[in-house]
C-alpha positions as CSV (number, residue, x, y, z in Angstrom):
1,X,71.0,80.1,136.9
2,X,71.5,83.5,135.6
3,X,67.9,82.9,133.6
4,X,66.1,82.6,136.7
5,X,68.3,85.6,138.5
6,X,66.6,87.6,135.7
7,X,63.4,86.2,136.0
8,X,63.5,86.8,140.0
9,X,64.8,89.9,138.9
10,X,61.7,90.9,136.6
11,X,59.5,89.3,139.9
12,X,61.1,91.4,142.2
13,X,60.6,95.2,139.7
14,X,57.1,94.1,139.4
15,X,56.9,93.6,143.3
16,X,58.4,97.2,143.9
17,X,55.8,98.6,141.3
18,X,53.0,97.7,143.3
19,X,54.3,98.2,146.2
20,X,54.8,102.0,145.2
21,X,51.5,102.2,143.9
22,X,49.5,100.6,146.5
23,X,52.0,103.0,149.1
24,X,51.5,106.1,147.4
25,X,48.0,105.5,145.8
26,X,45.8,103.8,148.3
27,X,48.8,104.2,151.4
28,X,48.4,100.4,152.0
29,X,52.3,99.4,151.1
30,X,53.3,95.6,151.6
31,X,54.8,95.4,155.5
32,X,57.4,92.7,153.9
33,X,58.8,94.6,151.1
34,X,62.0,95.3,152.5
35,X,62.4,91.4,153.1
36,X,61.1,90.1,150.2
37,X,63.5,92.3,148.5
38,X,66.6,91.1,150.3
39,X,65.9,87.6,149.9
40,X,65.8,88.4,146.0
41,X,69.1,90.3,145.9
42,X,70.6,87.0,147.3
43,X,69.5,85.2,144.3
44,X,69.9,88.0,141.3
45,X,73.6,88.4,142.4
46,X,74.6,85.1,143.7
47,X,72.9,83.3,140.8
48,X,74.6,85.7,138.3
49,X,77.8,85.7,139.6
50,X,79.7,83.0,138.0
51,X,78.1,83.8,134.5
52,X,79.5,87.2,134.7
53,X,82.5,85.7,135.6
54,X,82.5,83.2,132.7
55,X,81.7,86.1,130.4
56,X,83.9,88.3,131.9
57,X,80.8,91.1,132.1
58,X,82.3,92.3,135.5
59,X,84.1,95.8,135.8
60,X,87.5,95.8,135.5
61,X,90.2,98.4,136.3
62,X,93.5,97.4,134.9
63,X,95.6,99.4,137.3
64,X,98.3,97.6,137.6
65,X,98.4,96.6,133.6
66,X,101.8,98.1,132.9
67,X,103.8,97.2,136.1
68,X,102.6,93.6,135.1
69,X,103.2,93.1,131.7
70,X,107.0,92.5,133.2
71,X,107.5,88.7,132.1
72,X,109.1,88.4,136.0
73,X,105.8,88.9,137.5
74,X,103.5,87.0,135.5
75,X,102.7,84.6,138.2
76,X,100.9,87.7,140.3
77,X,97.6,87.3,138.3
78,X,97.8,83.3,138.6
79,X,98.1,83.7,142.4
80,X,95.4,86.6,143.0
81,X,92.9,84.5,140.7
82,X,93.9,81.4,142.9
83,X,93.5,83.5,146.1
84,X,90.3,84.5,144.8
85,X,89.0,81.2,143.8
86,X,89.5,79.4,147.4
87,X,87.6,82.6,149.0
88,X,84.4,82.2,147.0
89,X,84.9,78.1,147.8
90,X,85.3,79.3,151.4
91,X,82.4,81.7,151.2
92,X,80.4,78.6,149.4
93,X,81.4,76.3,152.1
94,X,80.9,78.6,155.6
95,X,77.8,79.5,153.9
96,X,76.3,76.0,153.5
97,X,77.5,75.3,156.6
98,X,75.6,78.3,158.2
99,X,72.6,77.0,156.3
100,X,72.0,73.8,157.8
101,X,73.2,74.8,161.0
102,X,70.5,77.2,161.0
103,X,67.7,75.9,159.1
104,X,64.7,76.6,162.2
105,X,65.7,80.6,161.4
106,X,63.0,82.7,159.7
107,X,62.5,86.1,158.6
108,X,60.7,88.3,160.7
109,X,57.7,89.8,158.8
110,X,57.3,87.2,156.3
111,X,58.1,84.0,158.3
112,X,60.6,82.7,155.5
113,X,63.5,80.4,156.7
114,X,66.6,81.7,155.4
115,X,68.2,78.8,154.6
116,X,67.3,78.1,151.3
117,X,68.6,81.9,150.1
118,X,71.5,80.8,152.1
119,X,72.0,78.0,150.0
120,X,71.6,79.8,147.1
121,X,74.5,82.4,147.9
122,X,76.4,79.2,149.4
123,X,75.6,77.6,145.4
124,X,76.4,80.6,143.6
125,X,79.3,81.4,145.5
126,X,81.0,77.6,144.4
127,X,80.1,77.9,141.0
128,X,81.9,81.2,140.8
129,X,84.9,79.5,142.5
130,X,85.1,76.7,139.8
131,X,84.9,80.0,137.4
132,X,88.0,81.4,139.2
133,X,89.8,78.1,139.1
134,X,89.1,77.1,135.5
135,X,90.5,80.4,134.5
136,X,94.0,80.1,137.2
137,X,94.6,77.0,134.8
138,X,94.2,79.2,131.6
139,X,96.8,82.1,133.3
140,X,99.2,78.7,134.2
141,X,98.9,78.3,130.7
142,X,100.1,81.0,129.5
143,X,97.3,83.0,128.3
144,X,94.2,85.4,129.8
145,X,91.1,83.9,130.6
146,X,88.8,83.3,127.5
147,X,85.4,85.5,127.5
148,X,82.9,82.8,126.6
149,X,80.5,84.5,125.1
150,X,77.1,83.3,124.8
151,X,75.0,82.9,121.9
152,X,71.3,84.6,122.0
């Protein structure tokens, strides 16, 4: 998944390139651009999502690292992870739902039903849930979620 967020990634900086040339060099822009460029940001951050979680490539601000270390409140990372998890399986499943509730909706300029970039955030958005619960069970256990790193 996170291989073809790059490559629709790639698609999408080569889209914007011609798009500013043909707009500033021959003022003949794509009408769609803003569109087409939405529909990709659906899929670059939905489809990279639960790698970066796996990795654990996200940002992280350890505020509360201190206050926390306190053996009594150990279980506060377990439950916000939890927490987190059923959001992004709510998010997947509301999502999904929306999707083929609403499959007849298209974009406006380029005609494009939504549904299937709806299913992709809907996808994305579960596999980043499983993420969140595989790594509730590592806190239960006793120990920070492992950064899987990925060979290259």
């Amino acid at each position: 998944m996170t291989l073809l967020a790059g490559v629709v990634l790639f698609g999408l900086m080569l889209f914007t390139v011609l798009d500013v040339v043909l707009r500033y060099g021959f003022n003949r822009p794509f009408a769609s651009s803003v569109e087409a460029t939405e529909f990709a940001m659906a899929v670059i951050v939905f489809f990279g999502l639960a790698y970066c979680g796996w990795t654990g490539g996200h940002v992280a601000v350890d505020i509360l690292e201190r206050p926390l270390e306190d053996p009594r409140l150990r279980f506060v990372p377990v439950i916000l992870t939890f927490v987190s998890a059923m959001l992004f399986a709510a998010i997947a499943w509301f999502t999904a739902v929306e999707a083929l509730g609403t499959m007849h909706r298209v974009s406006n300029m380029l005609r494009w039903p939504h549904y299937p970039f709806m299913l992709a955030v809907a996808f994305g958005s579960a596999l980043f849930a499983l993420v969140l619960l595989i790594h509730t069970v590592q806190l239960l256990r006793g120990k920070p979620p492992e950064k899987h790193h990925v060979v290259e």
